[in-house]
N, C-alpha and C positions, 0 to 999 in steps of 0.2 A: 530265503531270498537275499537276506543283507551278507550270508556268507558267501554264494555266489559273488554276488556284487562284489565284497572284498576280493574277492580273489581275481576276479580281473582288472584289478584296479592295482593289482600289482605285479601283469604280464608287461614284459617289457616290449612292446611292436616295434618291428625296425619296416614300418611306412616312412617312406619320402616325403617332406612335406610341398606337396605341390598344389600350383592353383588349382580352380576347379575347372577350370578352362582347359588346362592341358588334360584333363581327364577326359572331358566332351572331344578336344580334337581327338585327340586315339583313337576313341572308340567311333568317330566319326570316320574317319580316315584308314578302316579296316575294307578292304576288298573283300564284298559277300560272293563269297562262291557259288552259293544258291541263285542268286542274282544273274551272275555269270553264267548258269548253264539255262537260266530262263530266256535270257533277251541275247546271248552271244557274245566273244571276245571283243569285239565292237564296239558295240553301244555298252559295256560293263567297262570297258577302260574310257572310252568317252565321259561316263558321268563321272569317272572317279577323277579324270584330267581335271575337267570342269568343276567338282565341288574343292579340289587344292589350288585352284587357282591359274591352272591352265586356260590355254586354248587350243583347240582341234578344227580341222581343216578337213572334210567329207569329199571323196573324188569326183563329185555332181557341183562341188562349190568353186567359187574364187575367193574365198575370204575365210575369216576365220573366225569359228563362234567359242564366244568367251559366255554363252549366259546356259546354264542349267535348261535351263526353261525355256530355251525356243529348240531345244534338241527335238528329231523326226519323232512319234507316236512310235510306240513301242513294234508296231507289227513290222513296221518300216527297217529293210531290212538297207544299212548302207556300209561302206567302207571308210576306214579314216584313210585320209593320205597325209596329213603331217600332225606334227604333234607341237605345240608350243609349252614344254612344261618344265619343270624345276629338277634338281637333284633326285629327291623324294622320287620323283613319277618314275623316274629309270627304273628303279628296281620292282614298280608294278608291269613293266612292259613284258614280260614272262607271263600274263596273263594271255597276248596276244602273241605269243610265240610259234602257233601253229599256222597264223596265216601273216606274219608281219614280213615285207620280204624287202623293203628298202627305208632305212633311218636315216636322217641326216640331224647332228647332234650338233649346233651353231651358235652364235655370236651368243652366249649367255655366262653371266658371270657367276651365276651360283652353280652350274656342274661340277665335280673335283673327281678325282681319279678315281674315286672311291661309289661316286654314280658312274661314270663309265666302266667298272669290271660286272656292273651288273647286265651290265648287255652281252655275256656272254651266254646267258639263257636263251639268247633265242637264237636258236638251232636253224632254223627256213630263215635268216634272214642273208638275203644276196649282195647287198650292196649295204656300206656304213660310211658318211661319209661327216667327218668332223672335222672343225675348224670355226677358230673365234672365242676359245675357253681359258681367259685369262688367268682363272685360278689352279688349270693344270699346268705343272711345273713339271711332270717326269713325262713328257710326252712321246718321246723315242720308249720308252720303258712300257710305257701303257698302250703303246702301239705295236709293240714287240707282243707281250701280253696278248692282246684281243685278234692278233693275226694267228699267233700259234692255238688259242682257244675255240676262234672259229675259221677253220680250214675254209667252210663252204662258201664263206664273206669273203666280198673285195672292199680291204678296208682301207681306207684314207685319213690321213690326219696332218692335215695344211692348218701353219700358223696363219 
């Protein structure tokens, strides 16, 4: 046993040292796929909007629910119609890619160029309409980009 023990006591790990917090967000902030073919594109980008700190906007609503926990009963079947969420959530939006068909991407200051190229995953989507993203700076570039990427989108991008 003590030679084991010595011997790992002298592998060199090249671990990260990080909090134990960014280890909980990760694995918190993973999209279950499982998840996703039980409850729908839907309600699976809904709660993952909502646990990063989104808000989502349901086409039955006028307002927009920021709480986990007053979202519809599982069997409840609804549609988002807008989305209120960060950089991060762009590149989850490919989860709703088969029925997402109008975005509008607005006045928020944490999007960067780099959330916007992930919107070209979604394939069904007919209309993009962005404006108000202070921290995109190549915005002819990234416009150029998401037009020739999605032919089937009419895409927009007013400062």
């Amino acid at each position: 046993m003590s030679f084991i023990f010595q011997t790992c006591k002298n592998i060199n790990y090249a671990i990260q040292k990080r909090p134990l917090f960014y280890w909980v967000n990760q694995q918190f902030n993973v999209l279950d796929e499982d998840r996703r073919k039980k409850v729908g594109p839907n309600r699976s980008c809904a709660e993952w909007i909502l646990r990063n700190g989104g808000k989502v906007k349901f086409v039955s609503s006028d307002e927009f629910e920021a709480d986990y926990n007053h979202l519809p009963k599982e069997e409840v079947q609804f549609q988002i119609q807008e989305i209120d969420a960060k950089n991060d959530a762009l590149k989850e939006l490919h989860y709703v890619k088969e029925t997402l068909l109008f975005l509008q991407v607005s006045k928020c200051g944490n999007i960067t160029e780099t959330g916007l190229l992930h919107l070209v995953n979604l394939k069904k989507l007919r209309t993009l309409i962005i404006f108000g993203l202070p921290y995109v700076k190549e915005r002819v570039k990234i416009l150029d980009t998401l037009r020739n990427d999605m032919k089937q989108c009419n895409v927009t991008f007013d400062e």
